[in-house]
ROFIDO-136556 format. One record per residue (C-alpha): residue number from 0; residue in one letter; x, y, z. Coordinates in Angstrom, 1 decimal. Layout:
(rec NUM, A, (X, Y, Z))
...
//
This chain:
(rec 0, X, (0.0, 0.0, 0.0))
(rec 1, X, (2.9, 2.8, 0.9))
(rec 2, X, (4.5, 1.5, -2.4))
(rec 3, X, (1.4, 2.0, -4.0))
(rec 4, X, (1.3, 5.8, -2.3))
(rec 5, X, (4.8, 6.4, -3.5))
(rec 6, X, (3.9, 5.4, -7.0))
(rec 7, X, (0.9, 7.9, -6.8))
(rec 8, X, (2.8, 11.1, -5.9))
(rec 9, X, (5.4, 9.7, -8.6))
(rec 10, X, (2.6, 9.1, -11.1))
(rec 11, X, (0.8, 12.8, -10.2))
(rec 12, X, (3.5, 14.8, -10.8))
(rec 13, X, (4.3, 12.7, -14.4))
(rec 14, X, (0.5, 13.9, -15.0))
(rec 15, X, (1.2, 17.5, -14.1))
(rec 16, X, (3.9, 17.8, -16.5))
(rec 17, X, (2.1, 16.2, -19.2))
(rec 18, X, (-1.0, 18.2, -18.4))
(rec 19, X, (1.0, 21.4, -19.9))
(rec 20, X, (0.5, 22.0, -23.7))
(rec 21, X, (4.3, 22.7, -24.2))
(rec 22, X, (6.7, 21.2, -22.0))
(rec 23, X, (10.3, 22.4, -21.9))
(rec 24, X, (13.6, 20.7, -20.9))
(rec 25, X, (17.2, 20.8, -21.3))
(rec 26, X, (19.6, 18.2, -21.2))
(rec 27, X, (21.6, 20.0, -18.8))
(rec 28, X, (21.7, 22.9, -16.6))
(rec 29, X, (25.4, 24.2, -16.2))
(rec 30, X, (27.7, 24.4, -19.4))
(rec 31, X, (30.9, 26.6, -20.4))
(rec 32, X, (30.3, 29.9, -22.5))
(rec 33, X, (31.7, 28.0, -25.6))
(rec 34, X, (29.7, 25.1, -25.3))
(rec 35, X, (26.2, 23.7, -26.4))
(rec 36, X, (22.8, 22.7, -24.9))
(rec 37, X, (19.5, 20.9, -26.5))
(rec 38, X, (16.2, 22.6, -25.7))
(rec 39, X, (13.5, 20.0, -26.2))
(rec 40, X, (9.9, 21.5, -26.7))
(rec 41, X, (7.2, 18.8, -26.3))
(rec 42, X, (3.5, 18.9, -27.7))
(rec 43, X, (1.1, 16.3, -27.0))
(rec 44, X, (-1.8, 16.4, -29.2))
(rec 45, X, (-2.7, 15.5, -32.1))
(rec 46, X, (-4.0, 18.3, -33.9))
(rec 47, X, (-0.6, 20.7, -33.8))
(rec 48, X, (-0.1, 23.1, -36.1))
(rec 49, X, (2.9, 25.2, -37.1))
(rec 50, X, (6.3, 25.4, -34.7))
(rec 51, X, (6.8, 27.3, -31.2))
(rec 52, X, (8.5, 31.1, -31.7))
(rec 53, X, (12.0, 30.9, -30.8))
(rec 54, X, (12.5, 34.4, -31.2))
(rec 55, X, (12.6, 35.2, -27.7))
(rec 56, X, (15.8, 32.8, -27.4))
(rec 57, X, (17.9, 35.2, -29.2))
(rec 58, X, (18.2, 38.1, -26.8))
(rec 59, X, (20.6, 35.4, -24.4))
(rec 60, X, (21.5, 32.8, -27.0))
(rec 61, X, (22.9, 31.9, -29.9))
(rec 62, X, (20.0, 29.5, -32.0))
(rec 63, X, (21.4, 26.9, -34.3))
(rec 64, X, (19.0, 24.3, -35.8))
(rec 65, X, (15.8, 22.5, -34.9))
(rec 66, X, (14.7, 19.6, -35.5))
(rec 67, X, (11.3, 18.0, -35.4))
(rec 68, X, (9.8, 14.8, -34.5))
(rec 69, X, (6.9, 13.2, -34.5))
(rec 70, X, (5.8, 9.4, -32.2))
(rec 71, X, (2.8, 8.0, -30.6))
(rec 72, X, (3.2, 7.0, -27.0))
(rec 73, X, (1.0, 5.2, -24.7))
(rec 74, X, (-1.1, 7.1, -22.2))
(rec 75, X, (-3.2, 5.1, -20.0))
(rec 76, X, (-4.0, 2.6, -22.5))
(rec 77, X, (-4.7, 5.2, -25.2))
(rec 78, X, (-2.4, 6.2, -28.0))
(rec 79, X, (-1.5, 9.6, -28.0))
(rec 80, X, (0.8, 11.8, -30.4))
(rec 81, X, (3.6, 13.7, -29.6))
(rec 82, X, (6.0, 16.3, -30.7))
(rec 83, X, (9.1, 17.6, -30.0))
(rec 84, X, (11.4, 20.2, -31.2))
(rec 85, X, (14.9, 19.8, -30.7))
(rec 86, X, (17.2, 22.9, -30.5))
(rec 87, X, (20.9, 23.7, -30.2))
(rec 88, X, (21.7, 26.7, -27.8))
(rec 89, X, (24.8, 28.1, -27.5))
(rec 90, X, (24.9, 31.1, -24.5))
(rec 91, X, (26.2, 34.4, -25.3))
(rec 92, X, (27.1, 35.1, -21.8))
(rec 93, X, (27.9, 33.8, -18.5))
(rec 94, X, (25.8, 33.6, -14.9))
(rec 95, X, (22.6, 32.2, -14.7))
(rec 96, X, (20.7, 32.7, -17.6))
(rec 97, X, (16.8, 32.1, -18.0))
(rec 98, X, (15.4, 30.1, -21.0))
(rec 99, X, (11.9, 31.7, -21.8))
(rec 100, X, (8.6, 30.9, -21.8))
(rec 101, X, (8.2, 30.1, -25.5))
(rec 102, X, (4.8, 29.8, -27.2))
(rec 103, X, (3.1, 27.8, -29.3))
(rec 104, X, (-0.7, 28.7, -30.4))
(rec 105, X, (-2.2, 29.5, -26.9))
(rec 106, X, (0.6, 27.3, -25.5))
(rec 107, X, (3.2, 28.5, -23.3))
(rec 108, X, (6.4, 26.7, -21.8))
(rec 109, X, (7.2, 26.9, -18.0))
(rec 110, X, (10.9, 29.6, -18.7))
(rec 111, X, (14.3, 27.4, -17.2))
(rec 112, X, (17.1, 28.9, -15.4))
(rec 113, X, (20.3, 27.5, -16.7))
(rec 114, X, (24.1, 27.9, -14.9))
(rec 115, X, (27.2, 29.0, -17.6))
(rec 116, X, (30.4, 29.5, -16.6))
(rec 117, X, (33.6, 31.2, -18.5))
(rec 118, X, (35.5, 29.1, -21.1))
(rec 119, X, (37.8, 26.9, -19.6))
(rec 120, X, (41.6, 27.0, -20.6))
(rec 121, X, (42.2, 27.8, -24.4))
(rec 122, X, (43.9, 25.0, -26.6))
(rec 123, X, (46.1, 25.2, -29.3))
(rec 124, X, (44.4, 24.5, -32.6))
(rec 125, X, (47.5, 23.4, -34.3))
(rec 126, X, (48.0, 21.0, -31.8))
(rec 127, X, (44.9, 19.0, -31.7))
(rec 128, X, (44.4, 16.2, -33.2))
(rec 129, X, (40.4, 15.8, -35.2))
(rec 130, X, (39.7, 13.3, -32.5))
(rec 131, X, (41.0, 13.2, -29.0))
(rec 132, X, (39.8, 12.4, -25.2))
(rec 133, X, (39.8, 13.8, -22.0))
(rec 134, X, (39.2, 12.2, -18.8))
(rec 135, X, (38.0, 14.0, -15.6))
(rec 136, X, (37.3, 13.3, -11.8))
(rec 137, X, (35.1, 15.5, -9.3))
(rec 138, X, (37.8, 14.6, -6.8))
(rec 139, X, (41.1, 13.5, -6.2))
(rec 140, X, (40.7, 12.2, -2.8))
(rec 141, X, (37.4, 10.0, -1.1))
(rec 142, X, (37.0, 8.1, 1.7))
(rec 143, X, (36.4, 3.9, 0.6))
(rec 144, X, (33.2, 3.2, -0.5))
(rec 145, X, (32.4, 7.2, -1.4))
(rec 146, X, (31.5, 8.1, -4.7))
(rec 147, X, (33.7, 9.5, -7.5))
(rec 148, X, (32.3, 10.4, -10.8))
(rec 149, X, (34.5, 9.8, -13.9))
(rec 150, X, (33.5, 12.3, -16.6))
(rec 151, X, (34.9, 11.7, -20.2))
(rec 152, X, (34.8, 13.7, -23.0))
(rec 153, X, (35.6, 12.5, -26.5))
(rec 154, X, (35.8, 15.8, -29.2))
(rec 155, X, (35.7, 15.8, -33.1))
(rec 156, X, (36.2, 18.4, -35.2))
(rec 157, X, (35.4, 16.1, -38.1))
(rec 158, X, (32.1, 14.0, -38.7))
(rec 159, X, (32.3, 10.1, -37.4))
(rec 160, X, (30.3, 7.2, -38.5))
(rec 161, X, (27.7, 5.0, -36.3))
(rec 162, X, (30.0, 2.8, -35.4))
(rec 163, X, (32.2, 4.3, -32.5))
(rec 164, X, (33.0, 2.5, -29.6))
(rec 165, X, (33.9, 2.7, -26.2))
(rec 166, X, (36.1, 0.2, -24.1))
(rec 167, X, (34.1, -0.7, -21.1))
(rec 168, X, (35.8, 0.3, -17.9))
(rec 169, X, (36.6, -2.4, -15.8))
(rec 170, X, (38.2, -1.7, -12.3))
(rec 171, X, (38.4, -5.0, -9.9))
(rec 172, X, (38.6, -2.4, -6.6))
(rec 173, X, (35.7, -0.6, -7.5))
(rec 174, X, (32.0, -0.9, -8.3))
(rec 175, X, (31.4, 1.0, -11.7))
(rec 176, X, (27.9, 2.2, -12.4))
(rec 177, X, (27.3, 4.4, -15.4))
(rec 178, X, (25.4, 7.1, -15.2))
(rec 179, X, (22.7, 7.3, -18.0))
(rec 180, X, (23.1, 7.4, -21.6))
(rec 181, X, (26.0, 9.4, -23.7))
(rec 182, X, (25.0, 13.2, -24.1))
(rec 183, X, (25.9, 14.9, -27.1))
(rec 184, X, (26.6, 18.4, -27.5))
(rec 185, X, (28.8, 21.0, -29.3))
(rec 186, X, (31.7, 23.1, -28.4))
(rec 187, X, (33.7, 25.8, -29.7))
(rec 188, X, (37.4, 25.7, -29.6))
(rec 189, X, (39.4, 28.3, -30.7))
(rec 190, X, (36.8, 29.2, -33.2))
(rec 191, X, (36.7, 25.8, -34.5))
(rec 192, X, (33.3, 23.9, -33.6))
(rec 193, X, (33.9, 20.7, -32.1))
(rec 194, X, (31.1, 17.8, -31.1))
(rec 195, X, (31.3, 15.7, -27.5))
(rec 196, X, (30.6, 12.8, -26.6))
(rec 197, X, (30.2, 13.2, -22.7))
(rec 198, X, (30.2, 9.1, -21.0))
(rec 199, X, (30.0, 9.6, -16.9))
(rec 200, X, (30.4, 7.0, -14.5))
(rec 201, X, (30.2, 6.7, -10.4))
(rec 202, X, (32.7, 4.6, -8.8))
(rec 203, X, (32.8, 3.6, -5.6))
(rec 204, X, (36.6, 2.2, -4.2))
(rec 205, X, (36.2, -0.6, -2.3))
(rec 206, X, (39.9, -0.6, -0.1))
(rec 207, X, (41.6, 2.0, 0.6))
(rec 208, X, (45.1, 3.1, -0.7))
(rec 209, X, (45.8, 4.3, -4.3))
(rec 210, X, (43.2, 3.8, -7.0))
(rec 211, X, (44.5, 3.8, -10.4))
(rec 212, X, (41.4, 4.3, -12.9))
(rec 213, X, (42.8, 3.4, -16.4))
(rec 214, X, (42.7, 4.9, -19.3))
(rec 215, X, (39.6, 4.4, -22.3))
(rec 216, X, (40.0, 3.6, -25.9))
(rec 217, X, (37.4, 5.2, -27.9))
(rec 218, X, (37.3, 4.1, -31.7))
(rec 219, X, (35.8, 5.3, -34.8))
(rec 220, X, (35.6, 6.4, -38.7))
(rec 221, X, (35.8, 9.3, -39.5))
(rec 222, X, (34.0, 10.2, -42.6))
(rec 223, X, (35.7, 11.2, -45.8))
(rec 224, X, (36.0, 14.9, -46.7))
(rec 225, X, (35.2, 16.7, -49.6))
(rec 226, X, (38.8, 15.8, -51.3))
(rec 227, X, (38.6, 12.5, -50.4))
(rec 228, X, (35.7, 11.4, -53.2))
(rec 229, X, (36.6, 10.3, -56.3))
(rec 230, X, (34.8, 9.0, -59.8))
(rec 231, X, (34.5, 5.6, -58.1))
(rec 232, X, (32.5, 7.1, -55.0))
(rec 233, X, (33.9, 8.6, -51.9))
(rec 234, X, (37.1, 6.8, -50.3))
(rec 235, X, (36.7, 4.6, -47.3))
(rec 236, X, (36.6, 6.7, -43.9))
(rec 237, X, (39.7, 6.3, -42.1))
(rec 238, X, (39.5, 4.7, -38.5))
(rec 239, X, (41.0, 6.2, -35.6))
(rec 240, X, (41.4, 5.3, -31.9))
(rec 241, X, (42.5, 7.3, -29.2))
(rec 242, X, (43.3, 6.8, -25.2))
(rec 243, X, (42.1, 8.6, -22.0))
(rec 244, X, (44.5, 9.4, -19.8))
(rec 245, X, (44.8, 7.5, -16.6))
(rec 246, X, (44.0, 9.5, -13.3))
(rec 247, X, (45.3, 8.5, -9.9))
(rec 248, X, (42.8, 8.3, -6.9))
(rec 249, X, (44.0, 8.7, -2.8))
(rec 250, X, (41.2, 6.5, -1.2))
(rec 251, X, (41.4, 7.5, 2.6))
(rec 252, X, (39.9, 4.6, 5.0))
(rec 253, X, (37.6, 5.1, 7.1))
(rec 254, X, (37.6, 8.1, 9.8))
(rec 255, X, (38.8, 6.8, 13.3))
(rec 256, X, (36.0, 8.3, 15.2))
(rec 257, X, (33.6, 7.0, 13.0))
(rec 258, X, (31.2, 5.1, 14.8))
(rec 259, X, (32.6, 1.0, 15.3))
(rec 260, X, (28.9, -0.5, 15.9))
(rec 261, X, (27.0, 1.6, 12.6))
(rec 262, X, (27.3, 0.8, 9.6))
(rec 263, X, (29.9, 3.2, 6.7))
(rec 264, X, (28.2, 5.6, 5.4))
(rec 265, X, (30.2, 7.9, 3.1))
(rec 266, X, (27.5, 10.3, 1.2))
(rec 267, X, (26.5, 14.4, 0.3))
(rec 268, X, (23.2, 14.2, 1.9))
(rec 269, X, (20.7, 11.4, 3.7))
(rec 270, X, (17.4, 11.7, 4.6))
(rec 271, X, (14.9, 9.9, 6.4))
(rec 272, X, (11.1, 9.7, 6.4))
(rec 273, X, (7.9, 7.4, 7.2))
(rec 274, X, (5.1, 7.3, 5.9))
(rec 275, X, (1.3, 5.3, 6.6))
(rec 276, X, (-1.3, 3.4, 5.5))
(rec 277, X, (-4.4, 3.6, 8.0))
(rec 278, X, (-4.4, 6.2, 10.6))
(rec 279, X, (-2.2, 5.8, 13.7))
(rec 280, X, (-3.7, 7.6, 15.6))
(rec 281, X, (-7.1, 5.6, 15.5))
(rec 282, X, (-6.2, 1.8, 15.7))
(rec 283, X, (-7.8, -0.5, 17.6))
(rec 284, X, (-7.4, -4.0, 19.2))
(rec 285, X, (-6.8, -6.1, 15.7))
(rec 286, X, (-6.0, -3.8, 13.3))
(rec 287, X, (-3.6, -3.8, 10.6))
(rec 288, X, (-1.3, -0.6, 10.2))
(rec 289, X, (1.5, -0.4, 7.7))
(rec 290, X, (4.3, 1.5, 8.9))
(rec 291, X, (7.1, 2.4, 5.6))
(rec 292, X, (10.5, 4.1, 6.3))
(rec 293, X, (12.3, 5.1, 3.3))
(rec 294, X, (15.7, 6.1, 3.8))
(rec 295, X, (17.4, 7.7, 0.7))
(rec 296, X, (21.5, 9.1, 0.2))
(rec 297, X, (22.9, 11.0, -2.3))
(rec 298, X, (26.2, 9.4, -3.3))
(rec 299, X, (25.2, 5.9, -1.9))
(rec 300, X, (24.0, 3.2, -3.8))
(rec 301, X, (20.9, 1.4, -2.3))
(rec 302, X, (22.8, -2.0, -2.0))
(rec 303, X, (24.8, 0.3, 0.7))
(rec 304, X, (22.0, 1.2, 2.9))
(rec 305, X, (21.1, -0.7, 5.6))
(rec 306, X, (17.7, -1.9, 7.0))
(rec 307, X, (15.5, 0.2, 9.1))
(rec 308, X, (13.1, -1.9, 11.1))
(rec 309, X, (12.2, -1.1, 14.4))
(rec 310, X, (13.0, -2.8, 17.5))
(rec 311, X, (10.6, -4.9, 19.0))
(rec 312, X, (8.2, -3.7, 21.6))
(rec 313, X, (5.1, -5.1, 23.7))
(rec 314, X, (1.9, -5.0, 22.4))
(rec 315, X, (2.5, -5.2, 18.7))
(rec 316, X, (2.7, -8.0, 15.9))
(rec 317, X, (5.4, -7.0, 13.5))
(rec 318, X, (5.1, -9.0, 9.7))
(rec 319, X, (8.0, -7.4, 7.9))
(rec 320, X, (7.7, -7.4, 3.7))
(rec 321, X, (10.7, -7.3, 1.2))
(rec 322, X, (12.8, -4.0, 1.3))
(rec 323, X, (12.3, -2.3, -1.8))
(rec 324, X, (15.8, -1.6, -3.3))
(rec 325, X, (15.9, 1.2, -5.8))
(rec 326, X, (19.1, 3.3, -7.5))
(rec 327, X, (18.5, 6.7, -9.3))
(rec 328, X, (21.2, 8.8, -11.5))
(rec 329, X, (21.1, 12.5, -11.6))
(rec 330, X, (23.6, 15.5, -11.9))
(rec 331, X, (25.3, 14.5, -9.1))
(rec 332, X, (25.7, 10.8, -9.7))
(rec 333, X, (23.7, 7.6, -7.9))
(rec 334, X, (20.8, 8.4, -5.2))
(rec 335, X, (20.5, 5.4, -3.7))
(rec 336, X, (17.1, 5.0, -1.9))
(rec 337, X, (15.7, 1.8, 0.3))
(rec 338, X, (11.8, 1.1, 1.6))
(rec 339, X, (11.8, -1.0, 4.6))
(rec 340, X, (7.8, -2.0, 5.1))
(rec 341, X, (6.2, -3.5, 8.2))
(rec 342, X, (2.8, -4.0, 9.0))
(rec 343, X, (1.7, -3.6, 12.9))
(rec 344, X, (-0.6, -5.5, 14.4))
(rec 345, X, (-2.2, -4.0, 18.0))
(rec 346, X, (-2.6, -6.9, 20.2))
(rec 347, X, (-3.7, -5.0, 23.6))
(rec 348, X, (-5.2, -1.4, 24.3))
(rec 349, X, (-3.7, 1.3, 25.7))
(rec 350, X, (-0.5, 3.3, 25.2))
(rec 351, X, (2.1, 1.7, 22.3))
(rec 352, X, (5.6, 3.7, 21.9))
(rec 353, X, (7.4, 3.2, 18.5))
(rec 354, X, (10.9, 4.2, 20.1))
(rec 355, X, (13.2, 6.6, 18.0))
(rec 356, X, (15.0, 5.7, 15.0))
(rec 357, X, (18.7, 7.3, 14.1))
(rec 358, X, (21.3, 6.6, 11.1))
(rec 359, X, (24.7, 7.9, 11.7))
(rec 360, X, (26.6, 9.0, 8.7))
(rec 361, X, (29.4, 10.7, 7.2))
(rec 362, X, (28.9, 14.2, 5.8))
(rec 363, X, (31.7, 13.9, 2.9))
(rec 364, X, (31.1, 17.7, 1.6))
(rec 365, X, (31.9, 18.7, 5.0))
(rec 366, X, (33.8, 16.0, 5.9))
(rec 367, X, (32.1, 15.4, 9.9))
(rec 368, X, (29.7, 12.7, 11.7))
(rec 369, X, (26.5, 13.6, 10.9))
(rec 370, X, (23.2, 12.1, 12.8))
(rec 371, X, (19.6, 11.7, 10.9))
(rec 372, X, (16.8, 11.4, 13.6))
(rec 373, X, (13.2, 10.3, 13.1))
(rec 374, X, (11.2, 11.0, 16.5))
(rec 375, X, (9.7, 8.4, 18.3))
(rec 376, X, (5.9, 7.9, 17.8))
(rec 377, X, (3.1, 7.0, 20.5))
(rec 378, X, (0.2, 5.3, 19.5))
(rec 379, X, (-3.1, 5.1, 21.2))
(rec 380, X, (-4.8, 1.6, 20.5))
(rec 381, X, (-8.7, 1.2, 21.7))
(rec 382, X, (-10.6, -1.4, 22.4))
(rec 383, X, (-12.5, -3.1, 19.6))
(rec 384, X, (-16.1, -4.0, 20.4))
(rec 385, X, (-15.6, -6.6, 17.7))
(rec 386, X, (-13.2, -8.8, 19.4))
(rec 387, X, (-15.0, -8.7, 22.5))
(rec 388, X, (-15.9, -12.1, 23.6))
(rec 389, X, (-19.6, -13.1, 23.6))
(rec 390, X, (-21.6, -14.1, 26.7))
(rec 391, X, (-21.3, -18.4, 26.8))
(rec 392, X, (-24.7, -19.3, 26.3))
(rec 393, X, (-25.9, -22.6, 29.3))
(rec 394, X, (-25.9, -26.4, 28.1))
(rec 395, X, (-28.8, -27.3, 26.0))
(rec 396, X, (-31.5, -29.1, 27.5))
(rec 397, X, (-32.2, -32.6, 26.4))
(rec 398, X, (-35.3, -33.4, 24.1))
(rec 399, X, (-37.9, -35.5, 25.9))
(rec 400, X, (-38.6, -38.6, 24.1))
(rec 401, X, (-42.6, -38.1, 22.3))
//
């Protein structure tokens, strides 16, 4: 049932966003001054007419081309078209910067604040290569069993065939988790316009010491240019491959005033709820109450999180159900989030304390202990008339023979 009311708020706000008539997104929200974002414009009906008005883009960006398509997806049982526009931005200046409400008929997108940032170091043009790779970490140093996101970047001046691939990154003291699908954008290097491919990953060291994460070979084709054709048809591409650097890692063990009897917990941010089916505050003798605490960490996957059932007390019948495990991938890596359900049986009126619950934690932004608290909760069970026993009823007396 608390899955079920999960699902629902999940499920409400999904509805919300589709209720709009034009939905905008971007496929990120901080960039460099001299690199490119896709807007996506989305239109679900079937009956649209004509394209949204971009000119209200142009006062903060730079609008390079759109591209339309069309689909059917399912909507509670029910086919249902939808559009989308697909737009490259590039900003013309730095700070936060607010994408528009844009229109389309009487449609009108929700505007989006996006984050750019200067340029980063210029390269020498003469000096790259049409293909190369670069390989980044979000830190140099993590405690064992934090997360590290590995960023790479593969950039082309010149256009590649379908067929490019990626050595998978294998790492036997670390769990690798990749985060979502490859983005694609554009960026502008010393005047020359270069595409990236942009593969992240999360990895989580699993001893501490050094951790060496090795380098990637990314292959391609590279298609022929425009004095590469001849009478016989344009040349074969030429295939390329090139390597990410490898990047060292310090993995620190664990703190020595961490906690001995909890378990690690290395993450950005943790929180802690419960939530109800029935109402607590109105059970009786009998009644079945499900109690859910969901526990959720940024920077944690939900493999690392441990159980959160409460301790056994008088007066209640505890039937625990399957934790349900989930893992989510944002901006800032894995969110890791596990649902620890119970349900609660009264067996006796009167005053029932669930006692207090508390996760200890280690704060890696700010590097401290950290304690999560959820309060204890008293529940008031009442008698139920319908469990009362009846009155015995006296022996039957026996029939006199006619």
């Amino acid at each position: 049932m608390i899955r079920l009311l999960f699902a629902l708020v999940l499920a409400c706000a999904a509805l919300s966003a589709q209720a709009a008539g034009l939905a905008a997104s971007v496929d990120r929200t901080r960039l460099s001054l001299d690199e490119t974002l896709e807007l996506t414009l989305e239109a679900r009906d079937a009956a649209v007419f004509g394209r949204p008005d971009l000119q209200p883009l142009n006062e903060l960006f730079e609008v390079y081309d759109t591209r339309q398509l069309n689909s059917l997806s399912n909507v509670g049982g029910e086919a249902q078209a939808v559009t989308r526009w697909l737009t490259t931005l590039r900003p013309r200046r730095t700070g936060y910067l607010i994408i528009p409400s844009l229109q389309l008929g009487d449609w009108h997108s929700d505007p989006i604040t996006v984050f750019v940032q200067e340029a980063r170091g210029k390269h020498d043009s003469a000096l790259l290569a049409p293909v190369f790779i670069d390989a980044s970490v979000d830190r140099e140093s993590v405690y064992v069993q934090a997360q590290i996101i590995l960023t790479l970047r593969i950039y082309h001046s010149v256009s590649l065939y379908d067929d490019s691939t990626l050595s998978p990154l294998q790492m036997p003291d670390a769990l690798v988790k990749r985060l979502g699908e490859p983005r694609t954008y554009e960026k502008d290097i010393n005047g020359v316009r270069h595409g990236v491919i942009e593969v992240r990953y999360a990895l989580f060291p699993q001893k501490s010491g050094r951790l060496q994460i090795p380098s990637q070979l990314f292959s391609a084709t590279t298609v022929a240019s425009g004095n590469d054709y001849s009478i016989l048809g344009p040349r074969p591409g030429r295939s390329t491959q090139v390597k990410s650097p490898t990047i060292p890692v310090e993995v620190k063990p664990k703190p020595r005033d961490y906690p001995t009897d909890a378990p690690w917990l290395p993450a950005t941010s943790l929180t802690l709820v419960e939530a109800w089916s029935g109402d607590p505050g109105k059970a009786q003798v009998g009644d079945s109450l499900t109690r859910s605490l969901l526990i959720k960490a940024e920077g944690l996957t939900s493999a690392q999180l441990p159980p959160l059932g409460s301790a056994p007390g008088d007066g209640l019948r505890r039937y625990p159900d399957q934790p349900g495990l989930a893992d989510e991938t944002g901006p800032n890596g894995v969110v890791g989030s596990r649902e620890d359900r119970e349900a609660l049986v009264p067996t006796r009126a009167g005053e029932v304390e669930l006692p207090a619950l508390e996760v200890v934690w280690w704060n890696v932004e700010q590097d401290r202990l950290e304690r999560t608290n959820l309060a204890a909760r008293q529940l008031s069970i009442a008698e139920n008339p319908q469990l009362e026993e009846a009155p015995l009823s006296g022996p039957a007396e026996p029939r006199r023979a006619a």
